[in-house]
N, C-alpha and C positions, 0 to 999 in steps of 0.2 A: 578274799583273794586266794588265789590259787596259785599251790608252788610246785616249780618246776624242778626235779632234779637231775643231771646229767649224769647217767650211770652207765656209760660204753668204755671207760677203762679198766686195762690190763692189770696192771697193779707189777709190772714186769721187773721193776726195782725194789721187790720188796721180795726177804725168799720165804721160804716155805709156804710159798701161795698158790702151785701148781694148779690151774686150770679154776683155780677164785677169783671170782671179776672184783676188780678194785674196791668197790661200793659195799663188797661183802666181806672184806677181810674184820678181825672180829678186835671189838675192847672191853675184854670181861667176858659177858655172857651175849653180847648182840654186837652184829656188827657195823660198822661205821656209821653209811648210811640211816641206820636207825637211829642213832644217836643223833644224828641230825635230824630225822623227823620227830622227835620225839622234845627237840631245843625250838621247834616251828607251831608245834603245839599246844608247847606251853602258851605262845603267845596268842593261841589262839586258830592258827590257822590251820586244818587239817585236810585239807583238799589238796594230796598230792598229785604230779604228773611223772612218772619216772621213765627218763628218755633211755634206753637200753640199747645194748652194742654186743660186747665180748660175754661169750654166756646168760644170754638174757633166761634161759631157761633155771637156772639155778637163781637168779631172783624171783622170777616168779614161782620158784617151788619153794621157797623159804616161807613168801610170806602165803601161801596158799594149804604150808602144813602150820601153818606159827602155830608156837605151843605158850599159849601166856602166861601158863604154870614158872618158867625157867623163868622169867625177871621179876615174878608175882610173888606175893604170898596166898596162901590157900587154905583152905579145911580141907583134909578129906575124909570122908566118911561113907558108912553103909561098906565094908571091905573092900573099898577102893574103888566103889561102881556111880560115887557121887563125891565131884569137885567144886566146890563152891568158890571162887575168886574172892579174892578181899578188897582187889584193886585192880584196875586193868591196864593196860597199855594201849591197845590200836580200835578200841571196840567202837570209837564215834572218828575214825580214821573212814578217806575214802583216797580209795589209790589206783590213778588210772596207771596201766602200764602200755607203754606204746614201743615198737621196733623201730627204733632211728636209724639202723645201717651199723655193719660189723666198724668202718673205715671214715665213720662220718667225721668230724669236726664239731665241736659245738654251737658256730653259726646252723650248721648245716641240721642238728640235733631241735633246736630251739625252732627251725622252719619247719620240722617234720610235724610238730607239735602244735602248730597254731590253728588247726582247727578244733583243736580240744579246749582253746581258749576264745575260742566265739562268744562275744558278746561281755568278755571281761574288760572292764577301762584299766586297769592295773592285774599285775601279775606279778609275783620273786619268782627269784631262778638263783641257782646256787650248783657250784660243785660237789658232787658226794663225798669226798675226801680231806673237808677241812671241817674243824670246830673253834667256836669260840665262845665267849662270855658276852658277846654282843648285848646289848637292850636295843631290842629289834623296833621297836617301837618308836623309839631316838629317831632312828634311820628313817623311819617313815616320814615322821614329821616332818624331819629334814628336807625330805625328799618332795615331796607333796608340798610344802613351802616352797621350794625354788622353784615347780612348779616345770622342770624339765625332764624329758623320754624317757632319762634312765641314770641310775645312779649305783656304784660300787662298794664296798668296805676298800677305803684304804689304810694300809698295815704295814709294821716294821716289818722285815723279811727276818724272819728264825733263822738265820744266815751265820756260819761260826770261820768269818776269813773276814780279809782287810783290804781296805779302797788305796788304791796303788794311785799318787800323782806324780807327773812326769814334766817337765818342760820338754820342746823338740827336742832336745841332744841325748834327753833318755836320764838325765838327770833328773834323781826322784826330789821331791818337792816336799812330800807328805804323805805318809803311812796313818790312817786313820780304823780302828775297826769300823765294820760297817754298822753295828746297834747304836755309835756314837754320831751316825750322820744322818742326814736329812733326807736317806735316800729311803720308799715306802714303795709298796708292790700293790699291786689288783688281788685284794685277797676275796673275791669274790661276793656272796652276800648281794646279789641282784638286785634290784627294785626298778622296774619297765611300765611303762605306759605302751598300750597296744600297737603304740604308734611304729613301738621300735621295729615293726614286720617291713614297714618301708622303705627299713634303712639296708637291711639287709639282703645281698643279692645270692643267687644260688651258687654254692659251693664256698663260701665267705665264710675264712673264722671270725666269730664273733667280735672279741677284742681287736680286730687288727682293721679291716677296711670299714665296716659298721660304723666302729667307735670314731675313727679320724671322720664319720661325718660328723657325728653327731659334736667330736668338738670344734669343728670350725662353725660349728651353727648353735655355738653353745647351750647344748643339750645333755651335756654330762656333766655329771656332778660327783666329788667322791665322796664320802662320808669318812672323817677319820677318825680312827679306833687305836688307842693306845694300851686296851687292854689284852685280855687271854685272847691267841688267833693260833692256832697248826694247822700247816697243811700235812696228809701223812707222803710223804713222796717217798720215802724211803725205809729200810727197814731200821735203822735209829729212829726215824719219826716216830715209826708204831711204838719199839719200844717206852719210848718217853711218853707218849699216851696213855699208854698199857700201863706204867708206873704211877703215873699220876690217879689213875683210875685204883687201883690196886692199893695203891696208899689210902684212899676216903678224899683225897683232893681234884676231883676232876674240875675246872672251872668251868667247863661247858652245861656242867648237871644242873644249870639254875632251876629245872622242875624239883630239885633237891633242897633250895635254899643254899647252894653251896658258894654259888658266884657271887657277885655283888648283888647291891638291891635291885629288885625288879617289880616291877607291874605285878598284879595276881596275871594268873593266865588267864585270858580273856577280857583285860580290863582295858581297853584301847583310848590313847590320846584321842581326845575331842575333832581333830582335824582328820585321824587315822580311822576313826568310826564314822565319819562324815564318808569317807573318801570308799569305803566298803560298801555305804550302804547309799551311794551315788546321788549323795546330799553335795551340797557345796560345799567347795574346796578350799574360800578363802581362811587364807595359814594366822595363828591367832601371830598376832606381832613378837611375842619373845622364841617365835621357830623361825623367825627367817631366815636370822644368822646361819 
């Protein structure tokens, strides 16, 4: 499968980011973006698309000078004129880079791109600006078992305020925090069948007229995740990334062993390797749920 990722934001609430596109603002030694493809990897799948907007030129000058030394370990020798890697990062990586429009929307980002996904029965897509400890894998199954267009990560919203209730007269009712209610957001994490190009008309943000078809024709599905999820929307986000990272605890590094237990990389559920290599699809019976 092949993943999509939406890289056309500003990053405009986050400071010291003058003129760095969202996708590229950094945790630790690489920036966001990477971190994500490097969480998509693991499990296998390295066939990126990266839909590009505000500054596309500074992503494609990142990874066209990438220097694998800074997140590697190395030899060097002969007086610095031979580097031998010990490890590498992007070397069986392929990344198409496509111009989706300075002003697009991510319906509109996701249209721009579908001829580069000709001839795929499935595809992820994902925002460049969130991490998590996901087991991507879970989701597929999931996904592929209910056997519907497309499917989401839904997640607690990192939210630090409280759910206000009211009767008419403005009499409150109940003050509740919001981590204590049932209330759960579109944390991204994609999973499409090719089909979703249908649903989508020109100029459509994705989540908004797309998705109301697909649930009145129940076709969406969410996936819920009660684990590790950020989005970095602001400059607290970062920093709290940045910390977590900085500590030895990032829970997104599962390439690390650091998140919870996970698959080897590349070891795909029976129905998940089926669905890759356009075997059939029937879901074994404990994924249906």
């Amino acid at each position: 499968m092949k993943v999509v990722l939406f890289c056309g934001g500003l990053g405009m609430r986050i400071r010291d980011t003058e003129n760095v596109p969202k996708p590229m603002i950094t945790i630790g030694y690489r920036p966001i973006v990477w971190h994500l493809m490097k969480y998509y990897a693991h499990f296998g799948f390295k066939d990126f698309i990266l839909c590009l907007g505000y500054r596309a030129d500074y992503i494609k000058n990142y990874f066209l000078t990438y220097n694998e030394c800074v997140s590697n370990d190395f030899t060097l020798s002969e007086g610095g004129r031979r580097v031998d890697l010990l490890k590498s990062d992007i070397s069986d990586w392929r990344i198409t880079f496509v111009d989706t429009g300075l002003n697009s929307n991510i319906g509109m980002r996701l249209k721009a791109v579908e001829r580069h996904l000709a001839g795929e029965d499935y595809f992820l897509a994902n925002y460049a600006d969130g991490l998590s400890d996901l087991n991507l894998h879970a989701q597929l199954s999931h996904f592929l078992g209910k056997g519907t267009i497309a499917s989401f990560l839904s997640v607690k919203p990192n939210l630090s305020f409280h759910v206000v209730n009211t009767d008419v007269s403005g009499q409150v009712t109940g003050i509740e925090d919001i981590a204590r209610t049932r209330f759960r957001v579109n944390g991204g994490f994609f999973a499409f069948r090719s089909a979703i190009f249908e649903y989508i008309k020109d100029g459509e943000e994705l989540v908004e007229q797309p998705f109301q078809r697909l649930v009145a024709q129940q076709q969406l599905v969410a996936y819920q995740h009660d684990g590790f999820w950020r989005a970095m929307d602001t400059f607290k986000d970062r920093e709290g990334l940045e910390r977590l990272y900085a500590d030895g605890k990032a829970p997104w590094e599962i390439w690390k062993g650091s998140g919870p237990t996970q698959r080897a990389s590349g070891e795909m559920p029976p129905l998940v390797k089926a669905s890759v290599s356009g075997l059939s699809l029937a879901a074994p019976a404990d994924r249906l749920a």
